[in-house]
C-alpha positions in Angstrom: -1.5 -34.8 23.1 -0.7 -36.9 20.5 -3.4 -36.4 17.8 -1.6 -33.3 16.1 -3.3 -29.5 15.4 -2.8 -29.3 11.7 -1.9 -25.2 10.7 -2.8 -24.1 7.3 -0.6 -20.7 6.6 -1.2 -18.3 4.5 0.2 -14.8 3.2 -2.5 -12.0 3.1 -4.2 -11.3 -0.8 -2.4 -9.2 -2.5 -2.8 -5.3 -1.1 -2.3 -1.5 -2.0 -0.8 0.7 0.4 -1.6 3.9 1.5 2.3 4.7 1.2 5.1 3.2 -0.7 7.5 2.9 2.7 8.4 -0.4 4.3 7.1 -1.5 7.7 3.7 0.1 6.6 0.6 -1.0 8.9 -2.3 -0.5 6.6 -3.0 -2.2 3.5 -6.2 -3.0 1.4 -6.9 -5.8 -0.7 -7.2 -5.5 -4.0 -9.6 -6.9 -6.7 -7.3 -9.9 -7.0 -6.8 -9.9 -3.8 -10.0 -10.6 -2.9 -10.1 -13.2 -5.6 -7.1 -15.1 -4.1 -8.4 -14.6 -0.5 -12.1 -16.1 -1.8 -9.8 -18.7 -3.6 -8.5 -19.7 -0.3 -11.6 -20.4 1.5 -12.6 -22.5 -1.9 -9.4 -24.8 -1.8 -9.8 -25.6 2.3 -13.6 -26.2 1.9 -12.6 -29.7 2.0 -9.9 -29.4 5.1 -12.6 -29.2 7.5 -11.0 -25.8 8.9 -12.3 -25.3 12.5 -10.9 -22.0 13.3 -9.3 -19.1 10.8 -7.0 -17.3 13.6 -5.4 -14.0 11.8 -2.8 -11.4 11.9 -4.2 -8.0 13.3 -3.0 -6.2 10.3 -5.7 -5.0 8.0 -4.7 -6.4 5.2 -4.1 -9.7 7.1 -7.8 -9.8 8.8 -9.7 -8.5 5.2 -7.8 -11.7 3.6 -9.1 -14.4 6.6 -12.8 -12.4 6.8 -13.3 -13.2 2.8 -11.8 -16.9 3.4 -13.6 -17.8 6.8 -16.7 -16.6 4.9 -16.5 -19.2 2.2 -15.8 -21.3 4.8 -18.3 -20.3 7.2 -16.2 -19.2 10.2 -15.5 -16.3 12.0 -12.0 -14.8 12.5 -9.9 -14.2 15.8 -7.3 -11.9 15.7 -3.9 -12.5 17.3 -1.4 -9.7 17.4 1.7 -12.2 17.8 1.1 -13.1 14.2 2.0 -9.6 12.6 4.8 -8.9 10.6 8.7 -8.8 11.4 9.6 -5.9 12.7 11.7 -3.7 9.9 13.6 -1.7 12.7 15.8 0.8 10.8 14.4 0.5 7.7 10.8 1.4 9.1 9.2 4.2 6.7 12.5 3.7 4.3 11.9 3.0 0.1 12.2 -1.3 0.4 15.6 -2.2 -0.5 15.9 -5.7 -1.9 19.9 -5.3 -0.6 18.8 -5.5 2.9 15.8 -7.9 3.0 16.5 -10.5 0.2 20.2 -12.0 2.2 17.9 -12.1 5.4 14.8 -13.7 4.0 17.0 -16.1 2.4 19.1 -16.4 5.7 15.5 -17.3 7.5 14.5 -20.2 4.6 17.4 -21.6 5.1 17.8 -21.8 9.4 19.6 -19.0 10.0 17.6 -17.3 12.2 20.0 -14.9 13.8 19.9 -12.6 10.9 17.5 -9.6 11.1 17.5 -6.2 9.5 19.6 -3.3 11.7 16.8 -2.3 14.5 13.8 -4.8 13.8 13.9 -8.5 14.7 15.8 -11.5 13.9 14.2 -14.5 12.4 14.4 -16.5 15.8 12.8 -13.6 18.1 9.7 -13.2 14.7 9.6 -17.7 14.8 9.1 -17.7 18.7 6.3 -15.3 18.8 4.5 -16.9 16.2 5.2 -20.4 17.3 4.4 -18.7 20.7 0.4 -18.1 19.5 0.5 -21.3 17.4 1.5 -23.6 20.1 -1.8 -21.9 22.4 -4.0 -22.5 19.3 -2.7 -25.9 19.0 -3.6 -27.0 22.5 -7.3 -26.0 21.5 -7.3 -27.3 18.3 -5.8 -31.0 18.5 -7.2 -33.2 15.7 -8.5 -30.5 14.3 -7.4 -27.5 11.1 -6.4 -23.9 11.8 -6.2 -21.2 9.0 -3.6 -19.0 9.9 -3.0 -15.2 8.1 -0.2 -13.8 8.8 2.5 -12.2 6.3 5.6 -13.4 3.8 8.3 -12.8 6.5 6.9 -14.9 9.3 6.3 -17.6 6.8 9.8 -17.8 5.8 10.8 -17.2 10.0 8.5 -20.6 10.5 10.4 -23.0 7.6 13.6 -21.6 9.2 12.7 -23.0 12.6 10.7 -25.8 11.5 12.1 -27.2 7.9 15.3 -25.5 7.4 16.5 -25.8 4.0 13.3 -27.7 2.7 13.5 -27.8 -0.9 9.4 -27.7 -0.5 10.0 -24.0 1.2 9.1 -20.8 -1.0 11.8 -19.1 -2.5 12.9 -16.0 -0.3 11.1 -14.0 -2.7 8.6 -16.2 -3.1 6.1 -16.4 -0.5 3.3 -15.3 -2.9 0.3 -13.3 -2.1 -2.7 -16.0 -1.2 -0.3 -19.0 -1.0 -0.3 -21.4 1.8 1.8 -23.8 3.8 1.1 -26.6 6.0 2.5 -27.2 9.4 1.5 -30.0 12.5 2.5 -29.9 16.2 1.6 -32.2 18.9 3.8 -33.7 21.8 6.6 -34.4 19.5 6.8 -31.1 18.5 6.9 -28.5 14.8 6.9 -30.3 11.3 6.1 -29.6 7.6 2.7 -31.3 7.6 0.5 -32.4 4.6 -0.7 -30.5 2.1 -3.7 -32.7 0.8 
């Protein structure tokens, strides 16, 4: 129980849409995307990743396909990894006035914030953590590549690091980019990025 599951988590590759609205389900990588998701696999070829566990969301399971075949793994899909729910602002023009104090809110602990109707950081960190924790228990010892999306990233440094100065910015959490985390009996922590 001791030997920790090490999670490596990444945002999807960079995507087009099939409409401009927020809280949109679909998503398609683009040429760079597909270049950063290839990327990925390339920089954890050394990581000795044992599973690649991903986000249902299309754009989310075309970014860990790409990776886990440079890495030569296949991909299970979890559905408690998808994106925060938007609530109100669901099929709305994204507005930076309502997301940015919230993302920033999440980075920095405060997980009670949420956008009007969706869900609050802590209610997107325990679903995640939720799946995480059952991977972990199969994984000990061993490295996960997670997909998931920019929100739940910033949900899991709010419940796990708050206020790291190693966090991404709240705008930040780049397309392709990755973060590590550990868990074992003792519980969450920022884990090792080498």
């Amino acid at each position: 129980m001791h030997c920790p599951a090490r999670f490596v988590v990444a945002r999807h590759a960079e995507a087009e849409y099939e409409r401009p609205e927020t809280g949109v389900s679909g998503g398609s990588l683009t040429l760079l995307g597909r270049s950063q998701a290839r990327d990925l696999g390339e920089r954890l070829r050394s990581a000795r990743v044992a599973a690649v566990v991903s986000s249902g969301l299309s754009r989310s399971v075309q970014t860990a396909e790409i990776a886990a075949g440079v890495l030569g793994l296949p991909v299970t899909v979890r559905d408690g990894l998808a994106e925060f729910d938007v609530g109100d602002e669901r099929g709305q023009a994204y507005d930076a006035d309502v997301f940015d104090p919230v993302m920033a809110a999440w980075r920095e602990g405060e997980l009670s914030a949420g956008v009007p109707g969706g869900e609050t950081g802590r209610q997107t960190a325990d679903r995640v953590l939720g799946v995480l924790d059952e991977v972990a228990d199969e994984f000990r010892g061993e490295t996960v590549l997670v997909v998931t999306h920019g929100g739940v990233i910033l949900a899991l440094w709010g419940a796990i690091a708050p206020g790291s100065p190693d966090a991404p910015a709240s705008d930040a959490v780049l397309s392709g980019s990755s973060y590590a985390f550990e868990c074992d009996a003792d519980g969450w922590r920022l884990g090792h990025t080498g």
